[in-house]
C-alpha positions in Angstrom: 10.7 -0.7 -21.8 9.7 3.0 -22.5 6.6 4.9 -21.8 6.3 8.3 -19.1 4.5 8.8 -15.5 3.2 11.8 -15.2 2.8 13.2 -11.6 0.5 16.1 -10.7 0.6 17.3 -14.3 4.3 16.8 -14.6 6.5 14.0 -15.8 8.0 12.4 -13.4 11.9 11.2 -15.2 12.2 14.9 -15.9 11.9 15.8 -12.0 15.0 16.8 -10.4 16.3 14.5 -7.1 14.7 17.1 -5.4 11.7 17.9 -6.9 11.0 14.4 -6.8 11.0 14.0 -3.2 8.6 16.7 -2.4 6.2 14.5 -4.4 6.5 11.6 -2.2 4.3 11.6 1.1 1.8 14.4 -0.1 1.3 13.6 -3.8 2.4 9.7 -3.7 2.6 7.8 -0.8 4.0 4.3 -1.1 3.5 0.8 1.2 6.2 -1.6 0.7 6.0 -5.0 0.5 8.0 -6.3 3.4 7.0 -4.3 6.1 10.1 -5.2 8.5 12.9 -4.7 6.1 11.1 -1.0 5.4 11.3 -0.1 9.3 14.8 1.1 10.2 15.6 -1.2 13.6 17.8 1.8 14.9 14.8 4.3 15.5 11.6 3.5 17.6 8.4 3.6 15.7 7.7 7.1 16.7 10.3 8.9 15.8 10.0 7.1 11.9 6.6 9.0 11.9 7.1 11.6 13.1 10.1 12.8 11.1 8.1 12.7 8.0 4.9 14.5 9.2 7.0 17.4 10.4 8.4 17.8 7.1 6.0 17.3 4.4 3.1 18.7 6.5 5.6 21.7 8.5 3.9 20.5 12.4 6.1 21.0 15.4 7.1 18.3 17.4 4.3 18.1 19.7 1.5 18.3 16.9 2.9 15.5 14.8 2.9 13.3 17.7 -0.6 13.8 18.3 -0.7 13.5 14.8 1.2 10.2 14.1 -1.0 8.6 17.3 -4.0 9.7 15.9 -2.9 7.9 12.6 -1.6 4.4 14.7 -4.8 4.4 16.5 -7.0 5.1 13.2 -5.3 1.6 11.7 -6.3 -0.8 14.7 -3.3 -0.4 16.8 -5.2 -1.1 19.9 -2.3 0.9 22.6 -0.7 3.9 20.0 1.5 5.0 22.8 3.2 1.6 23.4 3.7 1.0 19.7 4.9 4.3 18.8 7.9 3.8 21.9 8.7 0.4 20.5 11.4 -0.5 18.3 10.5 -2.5 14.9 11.3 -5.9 16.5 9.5 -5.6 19.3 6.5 -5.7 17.3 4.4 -8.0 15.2 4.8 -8.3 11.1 1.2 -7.4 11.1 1.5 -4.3 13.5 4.3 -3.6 10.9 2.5 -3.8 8.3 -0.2 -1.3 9.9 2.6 1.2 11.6 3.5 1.7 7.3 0.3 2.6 6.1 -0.1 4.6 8.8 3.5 7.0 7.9 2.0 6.4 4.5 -1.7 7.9 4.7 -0.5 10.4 7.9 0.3 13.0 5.4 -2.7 13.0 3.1 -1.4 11.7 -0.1 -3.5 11.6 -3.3 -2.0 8.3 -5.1 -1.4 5.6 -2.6 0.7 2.9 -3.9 1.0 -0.6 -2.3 3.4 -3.2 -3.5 2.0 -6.4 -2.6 0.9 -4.8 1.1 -0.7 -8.2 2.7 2.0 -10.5 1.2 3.9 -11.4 4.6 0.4 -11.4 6.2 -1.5 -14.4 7.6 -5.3 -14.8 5.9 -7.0 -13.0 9.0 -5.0 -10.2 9.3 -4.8 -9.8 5.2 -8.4 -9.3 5.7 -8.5 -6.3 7.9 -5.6 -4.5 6.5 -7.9 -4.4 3.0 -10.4 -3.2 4.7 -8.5 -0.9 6.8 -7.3 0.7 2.7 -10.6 0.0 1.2 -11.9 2.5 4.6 -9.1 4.7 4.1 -9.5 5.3 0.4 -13.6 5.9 1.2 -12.4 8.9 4.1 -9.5 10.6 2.1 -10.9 10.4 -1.2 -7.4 9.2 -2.7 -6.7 6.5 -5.3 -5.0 3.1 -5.1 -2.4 2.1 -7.1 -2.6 -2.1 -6.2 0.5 -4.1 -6.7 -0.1 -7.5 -6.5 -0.3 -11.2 -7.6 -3.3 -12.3 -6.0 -6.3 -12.1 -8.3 -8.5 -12.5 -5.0 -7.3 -9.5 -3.3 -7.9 -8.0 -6.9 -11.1 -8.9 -7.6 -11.9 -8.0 -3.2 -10.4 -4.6 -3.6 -10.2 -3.0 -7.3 -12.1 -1.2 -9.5 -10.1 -1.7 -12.6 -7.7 -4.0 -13.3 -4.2 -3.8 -15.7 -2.6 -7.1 -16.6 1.5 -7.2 -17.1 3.3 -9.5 -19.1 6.9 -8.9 -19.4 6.9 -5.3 -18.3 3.8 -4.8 -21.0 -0.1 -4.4 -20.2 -1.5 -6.9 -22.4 -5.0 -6.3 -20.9 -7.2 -3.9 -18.8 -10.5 -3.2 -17.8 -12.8 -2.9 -14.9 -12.9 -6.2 -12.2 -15.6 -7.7 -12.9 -15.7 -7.3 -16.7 -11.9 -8.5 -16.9 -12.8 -11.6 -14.5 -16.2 -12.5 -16.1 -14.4 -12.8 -20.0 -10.4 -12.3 -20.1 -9.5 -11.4 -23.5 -5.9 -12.1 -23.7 -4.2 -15.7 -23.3 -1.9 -14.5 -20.1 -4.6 -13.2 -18.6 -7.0 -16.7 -18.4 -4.1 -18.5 -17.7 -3.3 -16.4 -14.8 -7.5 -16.4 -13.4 -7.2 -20.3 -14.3 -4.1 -20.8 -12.1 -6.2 -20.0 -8.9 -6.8 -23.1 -6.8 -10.6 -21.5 -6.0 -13.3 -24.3 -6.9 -10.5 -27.1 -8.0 -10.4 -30.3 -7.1 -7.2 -31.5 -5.0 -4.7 -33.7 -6.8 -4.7 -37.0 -4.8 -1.7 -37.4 -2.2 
């Protein structure tokens, strides 16, 4: 493996530990891919928004609050106040899932990157938290950064698309071109792997 990320004009593996972290939540913001394990069941909801705000953005108390149930209600959480006094089990995978990219977009980042965000997510709600980014991208202006297996949530949501093989991109270009005439091997097979338009094998 080799190769550099460059962050804001800088590369990032010759950050220190602590310039690195005042990159993350204004410059890069990040949505994991298991939205329960991320949540820390020892602190309501609230208080794992709020701390963040207050720091990268310098509010008091009172204004990252309003702040952080602002943010809740933007993502479809129909009652903010309830879901920001609840603990991370008290509340669904989807809510979850919602409550994250809501610490993740609260502080205004420029790259958003989501590792797999709609993986643990029934069809429904994969549906709306797309849109919920797709909207979200539109408003703020930021870009995307989409982690993910699932050439339909590509080909819903991207703009351009880079294929990995072993660590390597062995192909890129934008969506449509890329899904209209794949140019490298890995890539058809992965497009022809899709179970859109097959026929079921017989029980």
């Amino acid at each position: 493996m080799g190769g550099s990320i460059d962050v804001a004009g800088r590369q990032f593996q010759s950050l220190s530990a602590r310039d690195r972290r005042r990159l993350l939540g204004k410059t890069v913001a990040y949505i994991p891919q298991e939205p329960m394990s991320n949540l820390d069941p020892t602190f309501r909801i609230g208080y794992q928004l709020v701390e963040p705000i207050r720091r990268h953005l310098g509010l008091g108390k009172q204004a990252a609050k309003d702040k952080a149930l602002a943010m809740l209600a933007r993502v479809g959480i129909s009652d903010p106040q309830r879901t920001f006094d609840s603990y991370p089990h008290q509340i669904s995978g989807g809510m979850a899932q919602r409550v994250l990219i809501a610490g993740a977009v609260s502080c205004n980042p420029e790259v958003l990157i989501a590792d797999e965000p709609t993986t643990a997510l029934d069809v429904t709600v994969q549906a709306e938290v797309l849109d919920l980014l797709r909207d979200l991208q539109r408003e703020s202006g930021m870009a995307v950064l989409l982690v993910t297996h699932n050439s339909g949530v590509v080909a819903d949501i991207c703009d351009r698309v880079a294929v990995m093989q072993l660590d390597k991109i062995v192909e890129q270009n934008d969506v449509d071109r890329l899904f209209k005439d794949p140019q490298h091997p890995y890539t058809r097979m992965l497009l022809e792997s899709g179970l859109e338009n097959k026929t079921p094998r017989p029980l």
